[in-house]
C-alpha positions in Angstrom: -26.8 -34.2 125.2 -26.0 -37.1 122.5 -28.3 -37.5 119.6 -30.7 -40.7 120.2 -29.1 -43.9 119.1 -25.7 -42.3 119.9 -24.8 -43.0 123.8 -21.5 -41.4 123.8 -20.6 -38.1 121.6 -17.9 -35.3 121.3 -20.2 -32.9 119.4 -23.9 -32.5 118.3 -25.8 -35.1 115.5 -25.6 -38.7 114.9 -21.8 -38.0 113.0 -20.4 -37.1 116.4 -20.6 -40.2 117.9 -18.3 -42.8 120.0 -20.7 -45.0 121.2 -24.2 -46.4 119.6 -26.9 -47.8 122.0 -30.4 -48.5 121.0 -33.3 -45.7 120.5 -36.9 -46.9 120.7 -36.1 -50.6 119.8 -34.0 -49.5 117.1 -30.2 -50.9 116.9 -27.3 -48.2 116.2 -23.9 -49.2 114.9 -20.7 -46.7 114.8 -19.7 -47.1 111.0 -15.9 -48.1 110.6 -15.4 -44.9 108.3 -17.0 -42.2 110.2 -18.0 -41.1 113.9 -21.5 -41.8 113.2 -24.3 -44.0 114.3 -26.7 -45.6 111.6 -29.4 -48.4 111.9 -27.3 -50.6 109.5 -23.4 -51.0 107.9 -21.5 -50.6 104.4 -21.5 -53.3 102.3 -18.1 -55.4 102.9 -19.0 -55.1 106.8 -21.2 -56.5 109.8 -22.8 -55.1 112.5 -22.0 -56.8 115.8 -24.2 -56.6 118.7 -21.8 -57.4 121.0 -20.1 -54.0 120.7 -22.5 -52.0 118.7 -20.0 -51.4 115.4 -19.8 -51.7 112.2 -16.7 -54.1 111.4 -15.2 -55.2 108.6 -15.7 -58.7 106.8 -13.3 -61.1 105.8 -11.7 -59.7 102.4 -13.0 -62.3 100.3 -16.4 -62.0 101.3 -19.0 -59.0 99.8 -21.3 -59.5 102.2 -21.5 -61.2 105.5 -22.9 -62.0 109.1 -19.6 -62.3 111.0 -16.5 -62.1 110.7 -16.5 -65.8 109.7 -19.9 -66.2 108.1 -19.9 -65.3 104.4 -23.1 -64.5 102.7 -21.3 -63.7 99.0 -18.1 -63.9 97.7 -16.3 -61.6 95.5 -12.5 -61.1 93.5 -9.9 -60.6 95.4 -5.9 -59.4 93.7 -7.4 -60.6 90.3 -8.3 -64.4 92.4 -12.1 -65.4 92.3 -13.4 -67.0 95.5 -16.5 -68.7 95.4 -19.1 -69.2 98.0 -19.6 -72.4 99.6 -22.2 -72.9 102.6 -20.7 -69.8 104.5 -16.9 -69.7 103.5 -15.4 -68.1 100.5 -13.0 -70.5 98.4 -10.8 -70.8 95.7 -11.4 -74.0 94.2 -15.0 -75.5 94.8 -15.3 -79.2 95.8 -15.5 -82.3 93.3 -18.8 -81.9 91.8 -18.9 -78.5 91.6 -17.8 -75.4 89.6 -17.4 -72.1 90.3 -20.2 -69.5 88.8 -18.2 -66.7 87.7 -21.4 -63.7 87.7 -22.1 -64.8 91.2 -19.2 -66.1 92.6 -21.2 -69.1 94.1 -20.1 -73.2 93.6 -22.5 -75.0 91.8 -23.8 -78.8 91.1 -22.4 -80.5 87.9 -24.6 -82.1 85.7 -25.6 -85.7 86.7 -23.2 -87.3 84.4 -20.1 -85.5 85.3 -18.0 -86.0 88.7 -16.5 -82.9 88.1 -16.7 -80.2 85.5 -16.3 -76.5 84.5 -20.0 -75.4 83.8 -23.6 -76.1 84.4 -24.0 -79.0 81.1 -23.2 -82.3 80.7 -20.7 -80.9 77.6 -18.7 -79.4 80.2 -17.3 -82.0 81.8 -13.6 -83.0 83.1 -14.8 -86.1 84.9 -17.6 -88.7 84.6 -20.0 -90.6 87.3 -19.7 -94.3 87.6 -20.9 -96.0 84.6 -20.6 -92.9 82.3 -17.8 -92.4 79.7 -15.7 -89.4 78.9 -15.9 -89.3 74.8 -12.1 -88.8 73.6 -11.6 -85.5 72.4 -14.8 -84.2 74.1 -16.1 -82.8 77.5 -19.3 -85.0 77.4 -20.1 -87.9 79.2 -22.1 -90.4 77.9 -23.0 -94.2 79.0 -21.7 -95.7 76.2 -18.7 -95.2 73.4 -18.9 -94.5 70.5 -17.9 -97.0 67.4 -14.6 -97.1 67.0 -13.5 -96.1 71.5 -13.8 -98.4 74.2 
């Protein structure tokens, strides 16, 4: 007889395992790696209920829901992809930058349309009615003496 929480098995324990099923209200999934059932998967996969296994996620993502729902992002070939809503990108759209330690997009500061960190010194772009200071990455909503 299979192990609980493995439905179909060539051999005894929860590493012998073909098909997962539930056990007492507990989910099994058939890890991609192995023959065995487990109540969750590797990081880098999902668990799908619709056929009880453990699949892998999109490359870019770390983490993730389904096979087109990213929770995090990660490196990818030396590239950094960057988490925005549920997709990994490379670039993250105007008005945001891409956090490096989390691999996440992130708001400019109120001044800048679009910038390369969190400050209003790290600007590439000003708002309406804001001024990029020559020689600078700050934006301010006047010039200084001597720049128009």
């Amino acid at each position: 007889q299979c192990e609980a929480g493995c439905q179909s098995c060539f051999g005894a324990g929860l590493s012998a395992c073909t098909k997962c099923n539930s056990d007492n209200g507990t989910q099994y999934y058939l890890q991609s790696a192995s023959s065995a059932c487990a109540t969750g998967c590797e990081p880098g996969e999902y668990a799908s209920n619709l056929t009880f296994k453990c699949t892998p996620c999109n490359p870019v993502c770390a983490t993730c829901n389904t096979s087109t729902v990213c929770d995090s992002c990660q490196s990818l070939n030396g590239v950094a992809y960057f988490l925005n809503d549920t997709s990994c990108i490379i670039a993250c759209p105007t008005g945001n930058y891409g956090l490096i330690s989390n691999f996440t997009c992130q708001p400019c500061a109120t001044n800048c349309s679009a910038c390369f960190g969190p400050t209003e010194a790290d600007c590439s772009s000003c708002t309406t009615g804001y001024f990029l200071i020559y020689g600078s990455t700050f934006c301010n909503s006047s010039c200084p003496d001597g720049q128009y």
